[in-house]
Structure formats: C-alpha cells, structure tokens
C-alpha positions as CSV (number, residue, x, y, z in Angstrom):
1,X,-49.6,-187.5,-50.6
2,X,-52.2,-184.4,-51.1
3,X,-54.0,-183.9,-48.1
4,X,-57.8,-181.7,-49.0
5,X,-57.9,-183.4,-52.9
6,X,-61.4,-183.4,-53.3
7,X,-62.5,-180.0,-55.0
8,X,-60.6,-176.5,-55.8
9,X,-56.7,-176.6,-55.9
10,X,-56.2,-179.9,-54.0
11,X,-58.1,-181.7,-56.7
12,X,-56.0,-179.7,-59.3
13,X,-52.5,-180.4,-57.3
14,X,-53.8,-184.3,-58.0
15,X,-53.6,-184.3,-61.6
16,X,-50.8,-182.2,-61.8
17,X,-48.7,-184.2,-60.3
18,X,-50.2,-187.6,-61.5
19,X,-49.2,-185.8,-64.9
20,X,-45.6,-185.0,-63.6
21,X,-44.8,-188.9,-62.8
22,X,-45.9,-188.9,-59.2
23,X,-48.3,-191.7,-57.4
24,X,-50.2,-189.8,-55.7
25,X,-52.0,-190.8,-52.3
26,X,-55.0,-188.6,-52.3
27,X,-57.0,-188.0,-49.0
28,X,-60.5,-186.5,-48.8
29,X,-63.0,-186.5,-45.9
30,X,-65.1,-189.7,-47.8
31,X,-63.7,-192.6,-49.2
32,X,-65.8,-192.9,-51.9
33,X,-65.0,-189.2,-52.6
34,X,-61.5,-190.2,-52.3
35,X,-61.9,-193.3,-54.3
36,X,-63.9,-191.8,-57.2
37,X,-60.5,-189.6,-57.6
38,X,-58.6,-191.8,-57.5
39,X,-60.3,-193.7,-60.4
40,X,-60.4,-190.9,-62.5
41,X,-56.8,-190.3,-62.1
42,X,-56.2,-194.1,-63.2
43,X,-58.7,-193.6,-66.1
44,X,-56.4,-190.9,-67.4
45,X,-53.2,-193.6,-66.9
46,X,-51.9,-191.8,-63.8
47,X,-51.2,-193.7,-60.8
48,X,-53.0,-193.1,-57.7
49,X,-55.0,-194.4,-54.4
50,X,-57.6,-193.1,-52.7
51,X,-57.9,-192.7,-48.6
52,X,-59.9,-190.8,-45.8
53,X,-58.9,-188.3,-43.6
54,X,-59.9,-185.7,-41.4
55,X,-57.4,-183.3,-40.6
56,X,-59.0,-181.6,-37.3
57,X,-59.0,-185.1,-36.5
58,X,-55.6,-186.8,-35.1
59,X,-56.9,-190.4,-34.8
60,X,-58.1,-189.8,-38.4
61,X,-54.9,-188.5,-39.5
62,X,-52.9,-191.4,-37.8
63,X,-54.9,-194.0,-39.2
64,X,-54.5,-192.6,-43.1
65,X,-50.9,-192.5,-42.9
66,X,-50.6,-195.6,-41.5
67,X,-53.0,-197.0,-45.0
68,X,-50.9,-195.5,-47.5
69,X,-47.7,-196.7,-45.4
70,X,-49.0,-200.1,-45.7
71,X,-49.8,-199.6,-49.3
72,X,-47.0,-197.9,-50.8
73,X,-44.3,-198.8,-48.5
74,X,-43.0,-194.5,-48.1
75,X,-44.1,-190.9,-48.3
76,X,-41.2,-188.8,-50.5
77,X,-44.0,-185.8,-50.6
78,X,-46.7,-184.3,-48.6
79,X,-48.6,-181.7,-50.2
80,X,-50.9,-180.1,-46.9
81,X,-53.4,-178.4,-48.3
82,X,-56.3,-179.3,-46.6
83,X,-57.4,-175.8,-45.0
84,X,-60.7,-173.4,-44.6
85,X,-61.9,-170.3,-45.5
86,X,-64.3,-167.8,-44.6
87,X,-64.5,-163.6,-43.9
88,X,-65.9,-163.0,-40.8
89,X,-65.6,-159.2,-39.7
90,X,-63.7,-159.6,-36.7
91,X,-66.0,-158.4,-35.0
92,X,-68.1,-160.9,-35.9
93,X,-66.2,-163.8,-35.2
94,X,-67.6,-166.1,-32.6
95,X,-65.2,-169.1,-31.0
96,X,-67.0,-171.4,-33.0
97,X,-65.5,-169.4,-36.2
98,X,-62.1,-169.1,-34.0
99,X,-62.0,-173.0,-33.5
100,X,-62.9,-174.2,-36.4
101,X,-60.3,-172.3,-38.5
102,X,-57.5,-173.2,-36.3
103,X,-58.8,-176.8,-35.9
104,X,-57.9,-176.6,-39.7
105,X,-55.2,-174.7,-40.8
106,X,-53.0,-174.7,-38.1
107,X,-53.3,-177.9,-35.8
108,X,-54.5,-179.8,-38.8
109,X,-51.0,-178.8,-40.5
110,X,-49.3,-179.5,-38.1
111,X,-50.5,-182.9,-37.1
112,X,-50.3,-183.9,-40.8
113,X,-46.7,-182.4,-41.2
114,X,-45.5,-184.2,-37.9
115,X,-47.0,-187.8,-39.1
116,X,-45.1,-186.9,-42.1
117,X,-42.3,-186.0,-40.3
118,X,-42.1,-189.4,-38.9
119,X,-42.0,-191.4,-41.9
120,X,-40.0,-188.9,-43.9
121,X,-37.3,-188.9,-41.0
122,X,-37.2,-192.9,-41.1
123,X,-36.3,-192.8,-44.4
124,X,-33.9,-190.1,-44.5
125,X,-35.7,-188.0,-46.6
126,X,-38.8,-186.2,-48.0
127,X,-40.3,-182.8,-49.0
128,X,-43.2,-181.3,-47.6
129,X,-44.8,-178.2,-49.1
130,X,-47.6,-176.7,-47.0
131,X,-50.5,-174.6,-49.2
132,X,-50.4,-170.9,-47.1
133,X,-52.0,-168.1,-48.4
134,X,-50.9,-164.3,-49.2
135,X,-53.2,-163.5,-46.3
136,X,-50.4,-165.2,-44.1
137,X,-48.2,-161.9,-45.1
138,X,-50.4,-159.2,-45.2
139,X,-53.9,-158.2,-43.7
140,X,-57.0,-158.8,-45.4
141,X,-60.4,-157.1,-44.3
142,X,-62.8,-159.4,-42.8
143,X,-60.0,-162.6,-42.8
144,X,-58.7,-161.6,-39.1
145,X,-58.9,-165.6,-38.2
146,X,-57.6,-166.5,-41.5
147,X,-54.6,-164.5,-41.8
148,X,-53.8,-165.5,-37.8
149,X,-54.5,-169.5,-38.9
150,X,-51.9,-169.0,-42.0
151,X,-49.4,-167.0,-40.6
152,X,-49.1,-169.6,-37.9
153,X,-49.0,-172.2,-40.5
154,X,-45.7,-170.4,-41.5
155,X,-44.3,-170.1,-38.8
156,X,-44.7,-173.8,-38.4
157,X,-43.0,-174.3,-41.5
158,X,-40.1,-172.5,-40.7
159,X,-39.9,-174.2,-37.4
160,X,-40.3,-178.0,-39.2
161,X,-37.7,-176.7,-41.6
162,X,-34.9,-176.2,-39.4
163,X,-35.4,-179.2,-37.1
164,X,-35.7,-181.4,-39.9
165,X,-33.7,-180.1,-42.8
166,X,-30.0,-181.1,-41.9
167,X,-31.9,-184.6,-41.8
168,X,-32.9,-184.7,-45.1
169,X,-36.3,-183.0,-45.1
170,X,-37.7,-180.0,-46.1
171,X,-40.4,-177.9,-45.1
172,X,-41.5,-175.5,-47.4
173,X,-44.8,-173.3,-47.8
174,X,-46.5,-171.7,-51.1
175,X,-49.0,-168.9,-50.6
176,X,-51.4,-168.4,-53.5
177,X,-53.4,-164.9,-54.5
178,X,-56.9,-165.5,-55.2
179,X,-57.2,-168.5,-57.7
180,X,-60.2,-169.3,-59.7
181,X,-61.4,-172.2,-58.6
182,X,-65.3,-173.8,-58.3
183,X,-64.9,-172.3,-55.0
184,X,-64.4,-168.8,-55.5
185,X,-66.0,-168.8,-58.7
186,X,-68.9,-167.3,-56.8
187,X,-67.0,-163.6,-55.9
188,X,-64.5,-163.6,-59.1
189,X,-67.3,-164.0,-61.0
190,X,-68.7,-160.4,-59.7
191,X,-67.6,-157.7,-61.8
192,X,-67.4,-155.2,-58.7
193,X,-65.5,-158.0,-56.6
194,X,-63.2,-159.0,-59.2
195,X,-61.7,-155.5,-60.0
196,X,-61.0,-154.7,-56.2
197,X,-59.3,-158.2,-56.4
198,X,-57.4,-156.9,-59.8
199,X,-56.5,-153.4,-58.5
200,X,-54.2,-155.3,-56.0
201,X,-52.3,-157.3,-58.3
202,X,-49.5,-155.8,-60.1
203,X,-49.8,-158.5,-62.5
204,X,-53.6,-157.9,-63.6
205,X,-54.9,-160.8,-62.9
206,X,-56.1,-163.6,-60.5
207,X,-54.1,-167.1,-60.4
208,X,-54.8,-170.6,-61.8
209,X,-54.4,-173.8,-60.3
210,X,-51.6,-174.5,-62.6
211,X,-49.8,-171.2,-61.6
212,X,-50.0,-173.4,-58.0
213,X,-49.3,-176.4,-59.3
214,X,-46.1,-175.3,-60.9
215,X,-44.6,-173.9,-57.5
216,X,-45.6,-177.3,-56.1
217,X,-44.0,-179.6,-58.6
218,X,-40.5,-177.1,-58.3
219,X,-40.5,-177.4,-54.7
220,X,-41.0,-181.1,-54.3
221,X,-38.4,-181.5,-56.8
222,X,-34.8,-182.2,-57.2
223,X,-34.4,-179.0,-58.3
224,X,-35.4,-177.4,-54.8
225,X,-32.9,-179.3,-53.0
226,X,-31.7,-176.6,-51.3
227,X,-34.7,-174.7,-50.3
228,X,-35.5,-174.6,-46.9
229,X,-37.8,-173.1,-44.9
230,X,-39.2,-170.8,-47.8
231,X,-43.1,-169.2,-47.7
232,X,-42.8,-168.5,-51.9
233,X,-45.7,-166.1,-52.8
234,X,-47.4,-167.1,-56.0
235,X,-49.5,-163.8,-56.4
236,X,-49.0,-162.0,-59.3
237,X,-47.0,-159.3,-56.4
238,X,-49.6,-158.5,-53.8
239,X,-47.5,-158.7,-51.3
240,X,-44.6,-156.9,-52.8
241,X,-46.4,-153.8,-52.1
C-alpha cells in the first residue's frame, strides 16, 4: 500500500515496486486519479488497484483500508508518504499553515500507520516504512512547521516500532534530501537555488526518486528483517555535518 501516489515520489515509489514484484494498493485523494494509476501500472504488466483517501481525514482513511482489505485479503507493506510541504518564515506562519501541516504529516501518519497496525498485527506481520524528511534531523530556514511535523513523524516511528516489533512488525522511516521531482522542479531548476542546495551535500548532488525507491524496496524487504525503529537518511550526507 503507498499512501500520496499520485505525483512526485509517491507516484515513483508505485512503479518501483510494481517493478520489484509487489501489488501495489495505491491511494490518491481522487479515484479516478487513483484509478488512472493504477491502469497505467497494469498497462506496463505490473499489478495494482486504485483507491481514495484522504489522510487528514480518519473516516476516509478507515474506509480505504477497509476497500483494499476486502480486495486483497492483507496489507504486508505500507509505504506513508502522503505529506506536505511549504517554507513559511516562522514568523509568518499562521495556524492555518500550523494545522494544515500537522493535519498531514503527523496525525495523517499516524492514523494511517495505526489502521496499518491493525491489520499487520492480525496477521502477525508487516513492514511499514514512513517517507520523513532530512529536515526531521536538522533545521531548515523558513521549514519551522515542517521540520516540527517530521521530526514528530519520527518519533512516531520509533514509538510504533517498539510496541509493535516483538509482534512481527516494523516501523521504519526514510528521510530524503531534496529530490527532483515535478514538484520541486520549480527551485532546482534555479541556478542560484540549486547551488545553495549543492553546497550542503557532500555528495554534489540532489537525489532521485530511485535513490528513494531503493531505501524503500530494502526496508520492506526480507533483507531488513531486523531493522527496527530506524529514520535512514538518504541525502547524499546533509545531515552528517
């Protein structure tokens, strides 16, 4: 299940794992969104479905699970990466901004994670890897309400991880760099923007939805087994510094 699959690195985190073998339960905030998606996914002989939800929405998260339950008859994976963005100086930010943020990332995760949670548990196992951010580790100018919404996000992680692990499931988080995606193709596009993005990765460069999607696949995989209760940075070392 990939919660936010209509556009940026949900849509990529879609194919990907359609590509690694997975049928994948896609959610968007319109069904023909979702459903046109979903299609596409089939077109390219991957197997998927195609379902609505709202993530600042309970009842809306509720009902979704309970369609793909009835559907595909489980849940091994949940991929939460629904979540917002915006830079508001902070002292800009109005409760509105505030709200809507936490609305997202935080209760939205959590919400999703605990529905999860309740299948995952039933069956005696499952993997969920929530989508963070490296602003959840460090400070970023003008992302006061993001990096608050993420970091919690974290800690909810942790939190999910060791209630649930010794009962089969893991919690785990990725946190991304800046990737390239339609959606921030706007500022990495900027010459000026892009090199005070560059200057803070060790790495020299910004990420890709695959370097994402490769996190994602290991930690929903056999392979992760073990880990528990991990944020993994994929950013190039930002936050090493």
């Amino acid at each position: 299940m990939v919660t936010g699959a209509s556009r940026g690195i949900g849509r990529g985190l879609v194919d990907a794992l359609a590509a690694a073998g997975a049928t994948v339960a896609l959610t968007a905030r319109s069904q023909d969104e979702a459903d046109a998606i979903a299609e596409e996914v089939i077109t390219e002989g991957g197997r998927a479905s195609g379902h609505v939800m709202d993530v600042s929405d309970v009842s809306s998260i509720s009902t979704a699970f309970d369609k793909i339950m009835q559907q595909h008859g489980r849940i091994d994976v949940l991929v939460a990466n629904a979540g917002l963005g915006a830079n508001h100086p902070a002292i800009d930010v109005t409760e509105a901004d505030w709200d809507d943020m936490m609305d997202v990332n935080a209760k939205g995760l959590f919400f999703t994670a605990q529905a999860a949670g309740k299948v995952m548990l039933a069956q005696g196992s499952g993997r969920i890897v929530a989508i963070s951010s490296q602003a959840s580790l460090v400070g970023i100018r003008d992302h006061a309400v993001y990096c608050a919404s993420k970091g919690a996000a974290n800690q909810l992680v942790r939190v999910l991880a060791l209630e649930w692990g010794s009962l089969g499931v893991t919690v785990n988080a990725v946190a991304p760099t800046f990737i390239y995606t339609p959606g921030t193709a706007e500022r990495l596009d900027d010459p000026e923007y892009r090199r005070g993005v560059i200057e803070r990765i060790p790495m020299g460069t910004v990420g890709t939805i695959a370097d994402v999607a490769g996190a994602v696949i290991y930690l929903a995989s056999d392979a992760a087994a073990l880990v528990n209760g991990v944020i993994l940075p994929v950013d190039g070392g930002w936050t090493a510094q």
